[in-house]
C-alpha positions as a printed NumPy array, in Angstrom:
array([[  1.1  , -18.471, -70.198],
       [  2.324, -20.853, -72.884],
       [  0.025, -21.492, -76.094],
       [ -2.011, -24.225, -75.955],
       [ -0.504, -27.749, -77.608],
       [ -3.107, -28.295, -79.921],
       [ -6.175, -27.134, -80.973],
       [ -8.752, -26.882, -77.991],
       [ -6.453, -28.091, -75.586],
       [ -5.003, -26.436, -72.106],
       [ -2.8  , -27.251, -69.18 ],
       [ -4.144, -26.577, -65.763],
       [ -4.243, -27.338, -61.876],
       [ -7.293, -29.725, -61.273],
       [ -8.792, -28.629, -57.861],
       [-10.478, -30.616, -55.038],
       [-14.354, -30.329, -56.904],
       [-12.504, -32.411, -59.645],
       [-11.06 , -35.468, -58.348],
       [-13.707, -37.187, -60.063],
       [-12.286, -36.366, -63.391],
       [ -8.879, -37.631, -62.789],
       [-10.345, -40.657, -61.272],
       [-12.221, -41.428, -64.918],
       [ -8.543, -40.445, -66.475],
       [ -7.069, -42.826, -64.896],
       [ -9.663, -45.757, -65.498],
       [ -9.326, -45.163, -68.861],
       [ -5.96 , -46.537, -68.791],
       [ -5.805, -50.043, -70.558],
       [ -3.821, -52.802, -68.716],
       [ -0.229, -51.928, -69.708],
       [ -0.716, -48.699, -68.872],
       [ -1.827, -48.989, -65.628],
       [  1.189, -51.569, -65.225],
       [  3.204, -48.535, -66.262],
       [  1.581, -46.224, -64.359],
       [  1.243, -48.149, -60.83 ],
       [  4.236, -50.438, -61.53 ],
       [  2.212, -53.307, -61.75 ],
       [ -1.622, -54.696, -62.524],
       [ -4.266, -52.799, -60.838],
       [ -8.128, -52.757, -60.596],
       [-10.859, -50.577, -61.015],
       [-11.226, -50.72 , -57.572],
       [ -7.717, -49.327, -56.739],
       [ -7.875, -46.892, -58.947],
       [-11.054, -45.54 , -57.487],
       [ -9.742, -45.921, -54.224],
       [ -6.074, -44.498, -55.667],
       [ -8.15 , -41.297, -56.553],
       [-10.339, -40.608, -53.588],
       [-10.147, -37.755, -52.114],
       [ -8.924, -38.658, -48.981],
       [ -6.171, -40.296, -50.417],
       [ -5.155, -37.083, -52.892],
       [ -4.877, -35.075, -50.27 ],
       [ -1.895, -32.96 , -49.946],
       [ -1.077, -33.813, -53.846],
       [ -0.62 , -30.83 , -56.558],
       [ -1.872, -32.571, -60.102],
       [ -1.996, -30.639, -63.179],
       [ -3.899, -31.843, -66.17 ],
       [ -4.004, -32.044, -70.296],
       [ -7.492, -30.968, -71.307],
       [ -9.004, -31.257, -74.621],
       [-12.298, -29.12 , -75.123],
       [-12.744, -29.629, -71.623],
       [-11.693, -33.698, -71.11 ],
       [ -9.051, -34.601, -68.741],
       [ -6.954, -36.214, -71.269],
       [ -3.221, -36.32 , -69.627],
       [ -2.376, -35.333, -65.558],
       [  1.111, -35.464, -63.92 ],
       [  0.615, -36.14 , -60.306],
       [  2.976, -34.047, -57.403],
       [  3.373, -35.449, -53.868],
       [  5.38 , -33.908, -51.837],
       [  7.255, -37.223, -49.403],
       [  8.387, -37.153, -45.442],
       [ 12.068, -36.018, -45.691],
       [ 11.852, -32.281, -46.044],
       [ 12.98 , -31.456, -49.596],
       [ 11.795, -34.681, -50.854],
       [  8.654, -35.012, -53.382],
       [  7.978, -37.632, -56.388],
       [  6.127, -37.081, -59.701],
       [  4.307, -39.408, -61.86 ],
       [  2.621, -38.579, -65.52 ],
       [ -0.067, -40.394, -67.807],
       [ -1.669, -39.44 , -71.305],
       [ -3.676, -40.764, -73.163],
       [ -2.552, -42.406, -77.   ],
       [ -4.058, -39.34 , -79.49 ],
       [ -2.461, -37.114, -77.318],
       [  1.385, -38.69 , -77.028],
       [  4.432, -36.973, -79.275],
       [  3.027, -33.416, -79.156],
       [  4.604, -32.158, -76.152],
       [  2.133, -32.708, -73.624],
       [  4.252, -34.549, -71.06 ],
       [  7.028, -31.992, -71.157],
       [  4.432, -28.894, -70.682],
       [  2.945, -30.934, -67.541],
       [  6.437, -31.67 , -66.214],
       [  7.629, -27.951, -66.654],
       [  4.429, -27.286, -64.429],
       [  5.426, -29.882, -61.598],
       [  9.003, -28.341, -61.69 ],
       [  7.942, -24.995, -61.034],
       [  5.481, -26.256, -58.056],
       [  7.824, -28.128, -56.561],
       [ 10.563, -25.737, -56.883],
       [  8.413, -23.455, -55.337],
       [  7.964, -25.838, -52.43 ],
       [ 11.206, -25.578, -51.773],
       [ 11.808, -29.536, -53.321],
       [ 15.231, -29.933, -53.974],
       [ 15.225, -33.696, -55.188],
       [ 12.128, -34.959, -57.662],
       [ 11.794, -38.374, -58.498],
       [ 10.186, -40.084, -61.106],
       [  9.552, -43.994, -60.365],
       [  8.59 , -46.258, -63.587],
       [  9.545, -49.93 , -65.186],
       [ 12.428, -50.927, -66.943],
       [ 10.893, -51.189, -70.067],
       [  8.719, -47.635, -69.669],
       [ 11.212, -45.978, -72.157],
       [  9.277, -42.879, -73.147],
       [  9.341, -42.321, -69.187],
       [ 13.058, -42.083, -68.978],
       [ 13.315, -40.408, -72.128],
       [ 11.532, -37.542, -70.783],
       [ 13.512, -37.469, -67.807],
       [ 16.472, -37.363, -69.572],
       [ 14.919, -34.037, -71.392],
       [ 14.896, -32.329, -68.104],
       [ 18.522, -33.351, -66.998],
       [ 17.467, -36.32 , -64.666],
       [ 19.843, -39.133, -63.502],
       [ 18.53 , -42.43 , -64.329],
       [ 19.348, -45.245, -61.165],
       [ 18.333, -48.771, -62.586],
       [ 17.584, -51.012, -59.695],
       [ 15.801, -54.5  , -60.079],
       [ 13.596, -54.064, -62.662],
       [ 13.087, -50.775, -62.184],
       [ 14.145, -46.988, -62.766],
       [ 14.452, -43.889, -60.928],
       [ 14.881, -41.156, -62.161],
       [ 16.302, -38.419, -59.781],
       [ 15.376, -34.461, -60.877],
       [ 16.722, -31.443, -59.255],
       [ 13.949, -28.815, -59.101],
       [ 14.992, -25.296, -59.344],
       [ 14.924, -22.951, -56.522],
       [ 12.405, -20.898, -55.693],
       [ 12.641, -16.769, -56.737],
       [ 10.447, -14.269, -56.536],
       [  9.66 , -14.537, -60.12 ],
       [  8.81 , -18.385, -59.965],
       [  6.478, -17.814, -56.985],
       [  4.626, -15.095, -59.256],
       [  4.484, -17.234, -62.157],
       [  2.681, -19.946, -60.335],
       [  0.382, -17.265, -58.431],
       [ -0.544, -16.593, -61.791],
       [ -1.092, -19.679, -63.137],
       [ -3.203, -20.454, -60.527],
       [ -5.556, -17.652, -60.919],
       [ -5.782, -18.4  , -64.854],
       [ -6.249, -22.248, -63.873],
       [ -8.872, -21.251, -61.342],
       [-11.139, -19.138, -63.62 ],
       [-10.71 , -22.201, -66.134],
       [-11.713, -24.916, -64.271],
       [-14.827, -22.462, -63.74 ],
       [-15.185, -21.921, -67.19 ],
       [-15.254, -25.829, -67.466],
       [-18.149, -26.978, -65.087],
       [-21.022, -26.517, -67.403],
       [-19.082, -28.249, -70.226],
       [-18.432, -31.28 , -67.361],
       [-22.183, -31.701, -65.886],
       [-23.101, -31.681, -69.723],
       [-21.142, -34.532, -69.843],
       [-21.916, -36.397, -66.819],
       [-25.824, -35.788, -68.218],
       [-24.56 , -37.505, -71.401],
       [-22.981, -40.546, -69.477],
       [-25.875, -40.745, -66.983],
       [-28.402, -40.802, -69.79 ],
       [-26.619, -43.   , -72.082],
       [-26.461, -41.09 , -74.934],
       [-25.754, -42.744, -78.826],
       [-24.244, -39.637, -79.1  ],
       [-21.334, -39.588, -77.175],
       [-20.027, -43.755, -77.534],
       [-18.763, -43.223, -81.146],
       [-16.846, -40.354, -79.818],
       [-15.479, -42.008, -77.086],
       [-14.042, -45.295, -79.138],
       [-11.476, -43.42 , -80.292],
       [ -9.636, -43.369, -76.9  ],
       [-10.017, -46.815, -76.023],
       [ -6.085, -47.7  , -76.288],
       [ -4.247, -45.444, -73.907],
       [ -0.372, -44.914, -72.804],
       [  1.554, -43.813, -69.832],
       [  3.291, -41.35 , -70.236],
       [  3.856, -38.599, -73.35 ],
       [  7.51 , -36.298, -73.826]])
């Protein structure tokens, strides 16, 4: 497993109990980053809906945690036409230019290689250039069409080796997220209580970004 980014921090699979933490990832998100994200202006309301857990079903997402916060996810759905999946990544300001996007895309590649994807793509605006710059990191052809840019990947095939890695992973993800749920229902006391103590910590994240490389 690769060394955490920063201090504190980790890159895991979220799993079904904790849809409700992406959800509050993503409605963190100020308005040009949800433009960014969703390719246009969304609502609370369609986010929560967006992250239900009907609607995440089937979808691999991987997140950026910092002493136990969901601070950066990259989002794997896997589309009709066999071989066929699309990705999508947001993190959060503090966290942008220290390689959190890449380490979250390396983890989407393997999963969808391992899936037996052979074409990846990455949707996102014309002006999202720190979107296309990190698809350009991983080899990806850039197709500009009407405003917008796709970026076509070609995720590596699956070995014997890459299936073990991720089996891995897993298992160390697993006994994480674990790990995690006291820290999270400590925090959900916080928010449901109202704490003084935990605003002031929180204003620091109020301006958030799309996407990190």
């Amino acid at each position: 497993m690769p060394e955490p980014l920063i201090s504190g921090s980790a890159v895991r699979k979220l799993w079904v109990g904790e849809t409700e933490l992406y959800r509050q990832h993503l409605l963190r998100l100020d308005a040009e980053s949800r433009r960014d994200r969703f390719g246009g202006a969304v609502s609370d309301e369609f986010i929560r809906r967006y992250s239900g857990l009907s609607t995440l079903n089937g979808a691999v997402i991987y997140g950026f945690f910092v002493e136990g916060v969901l601070r950066g996810a990259a989002e794997l759905r896997l589309l009709a036409p066999a071989g066929e999946a699309e990705a999508a990544l947001s993190v959060e300001r503090a966290w942008q230019s220290h390689g959190v996007g890449t380490a979250l895309l390396e983890r989407v590649l393997l999963a969808a290689g391992n899936r037996q994807v052979e074409h990846l793509h990455m949707l996102c605006l014309a002006e999202n250039r720190r979107m296309q710059q990190l698809a350009r990191k991983f080899g990806a052809q850039l197709n500009f069409q009407s405003g917008n840019v796709i970026g076509e990947l070609k995720a590596p095939c699956p070995t014997p080796i890459s299936v073990m890695r991720e089996l891995v992973a897993d298992g160390t993800d697993l006994a994480a997220a674990i790990l995690d749920v006291p820290a999270q229902l400590a925090k959900q006391r916080e928010h449901s209580n109202g704490s003084p103590e935990r605003r002031p910590r929180e204003r620091r994240y109020e301006r958030l970004v799309l996407v990190d490389n």
